[in-house]
N, C-alpha and C positions, 0 to 999 in steps of 0.2 A: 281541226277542232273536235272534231268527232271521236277520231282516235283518244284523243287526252280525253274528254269526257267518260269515252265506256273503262279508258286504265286507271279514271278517277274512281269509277263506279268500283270495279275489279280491287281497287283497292281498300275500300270502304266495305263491301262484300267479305273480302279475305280478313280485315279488322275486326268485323262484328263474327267472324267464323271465331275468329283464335279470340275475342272477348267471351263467346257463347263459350265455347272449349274450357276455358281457364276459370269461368263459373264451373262448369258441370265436374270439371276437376275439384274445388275448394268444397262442393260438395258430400267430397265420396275421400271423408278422411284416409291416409294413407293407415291409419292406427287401427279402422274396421276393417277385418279380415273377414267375412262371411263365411262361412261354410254351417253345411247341413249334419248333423250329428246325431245318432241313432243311440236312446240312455235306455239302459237297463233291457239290454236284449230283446226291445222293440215296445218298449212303454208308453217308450217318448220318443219324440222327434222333436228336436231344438234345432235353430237357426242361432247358431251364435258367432257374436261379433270376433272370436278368435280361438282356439283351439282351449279349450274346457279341461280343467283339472277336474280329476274324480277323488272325492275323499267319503268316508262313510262313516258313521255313527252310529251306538247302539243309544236309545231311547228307553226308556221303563215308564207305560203307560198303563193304567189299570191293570196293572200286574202282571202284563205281556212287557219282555224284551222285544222291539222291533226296531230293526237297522233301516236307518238313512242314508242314502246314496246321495251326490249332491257333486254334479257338473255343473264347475264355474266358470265364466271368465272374467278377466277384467282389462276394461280399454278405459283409459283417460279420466283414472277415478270412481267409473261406474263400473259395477257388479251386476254379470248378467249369469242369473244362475235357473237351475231343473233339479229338483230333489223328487225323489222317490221312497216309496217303502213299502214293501209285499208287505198285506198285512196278515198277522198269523189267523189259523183257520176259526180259532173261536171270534177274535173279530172280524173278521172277511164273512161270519157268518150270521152274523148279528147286525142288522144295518142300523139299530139304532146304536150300538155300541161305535161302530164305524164312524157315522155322523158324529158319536159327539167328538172323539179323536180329528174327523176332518174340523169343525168347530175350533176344538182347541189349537190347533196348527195353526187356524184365520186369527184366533186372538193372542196368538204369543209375538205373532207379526206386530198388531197396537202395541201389547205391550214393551215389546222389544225399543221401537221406537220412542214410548214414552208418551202417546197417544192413549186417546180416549174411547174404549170399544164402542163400536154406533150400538143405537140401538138394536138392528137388524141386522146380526153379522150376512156377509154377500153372499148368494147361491153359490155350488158349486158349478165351476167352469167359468162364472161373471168376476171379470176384472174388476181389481180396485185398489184407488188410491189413498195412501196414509202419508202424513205430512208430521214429522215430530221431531224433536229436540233432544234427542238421549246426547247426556253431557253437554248439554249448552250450543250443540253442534245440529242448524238445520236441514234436516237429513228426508229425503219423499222415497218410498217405495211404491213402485206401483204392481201388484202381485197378483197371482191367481191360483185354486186351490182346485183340484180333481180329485174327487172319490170316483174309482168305478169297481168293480168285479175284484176286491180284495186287494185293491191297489189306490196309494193315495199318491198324486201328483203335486208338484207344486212348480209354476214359475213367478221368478221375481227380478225385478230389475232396481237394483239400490244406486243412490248416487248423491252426492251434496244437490240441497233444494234449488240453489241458483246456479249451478253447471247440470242440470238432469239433459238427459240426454233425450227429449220428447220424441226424436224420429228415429234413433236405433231402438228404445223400447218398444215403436210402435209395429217396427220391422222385427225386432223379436219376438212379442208376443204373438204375430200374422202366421209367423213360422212355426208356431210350437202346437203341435199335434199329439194331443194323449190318444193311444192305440189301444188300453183294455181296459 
């Protein structure tokens, strides 16, 4: 009797192991690859969900040409991306020039989405979420902007409103370190 009871037990132990197992697996999509990724010759530190395309853009902002760098990925619909831009020395030297550029990048995000700029666009480095409808399609960014030392950061994590991906952005954004 004994014996059967501790090989009942043993087997209800080894059930709730591989039931625990087979949760902690459904958590950890096979689709998110993590790795650590170093943007723009140590600006930035991203943690993205899977091996980041680099593409770059020239901008013309008050009358400076300034290039965009912009590591992305995308798993499962969402878009996990780190944009960058040395900024040139007459704004890198001018902080109020600077701001209003960091400014304008916070609100091209509303607009882009089709959103309504808050009244208080968000400090730099403070997270924030935008919730909008460009093309009838609803769509949540939830993004962050860094001004420092002649360098403007940006992280963002895009995705349809009712598939957003709440725990890999929250693991993205944990991961992402601006350096200057």
């Amino acid at each position: 009797m004994i014996k059967r009871l501790m090989r009942q037990g043993y087997m209800l132990m080894r059930a709730a192991a591989v039931a625990s197992a087979a949760l902690a697996l459904a958590g950890c999509s096979p689709d998110y690859n993590w790795r650590a990724v170093t943007v723009g010759d140590g600006i930035a530190t991203g943690f993205f969900p899977d091996r980041p395309r680099v593409q770059e853009r020239t901008v013309s902002y008050d009358g400076h040409d300034i290039v965009f760098s912009m590591s992305a990925a995308s798993v499962a619909g969402a878009l996990f991306t780190v944009s960058y831009a040395v900024l040139p020395p007459p704004l890198a030297q001018d902080a109020q020039a600077a701001a209003r550029l960091g400014q304008s990048v916070q609100g091209s995000l509303y607009q882009n989405l089709g959103a309504s700029l808050p009244e208080n666009l968000p400090l730099f480095g403070e997270r924030f979420d935008i919730r909008g409808s460009p093309a009838g399609k609803p769509i949540r960014l939830q993004g962050a902007v860094w001004l420092t030392s002649g360098v403007l950061v940006e992280g963002a994590v895009v995705a349809d409103a009712a598939s957003y991906p709440e725990e890999q952005a929250r693991q993205f954004f944990q991961g992402l370190q601006v350096g200057r």
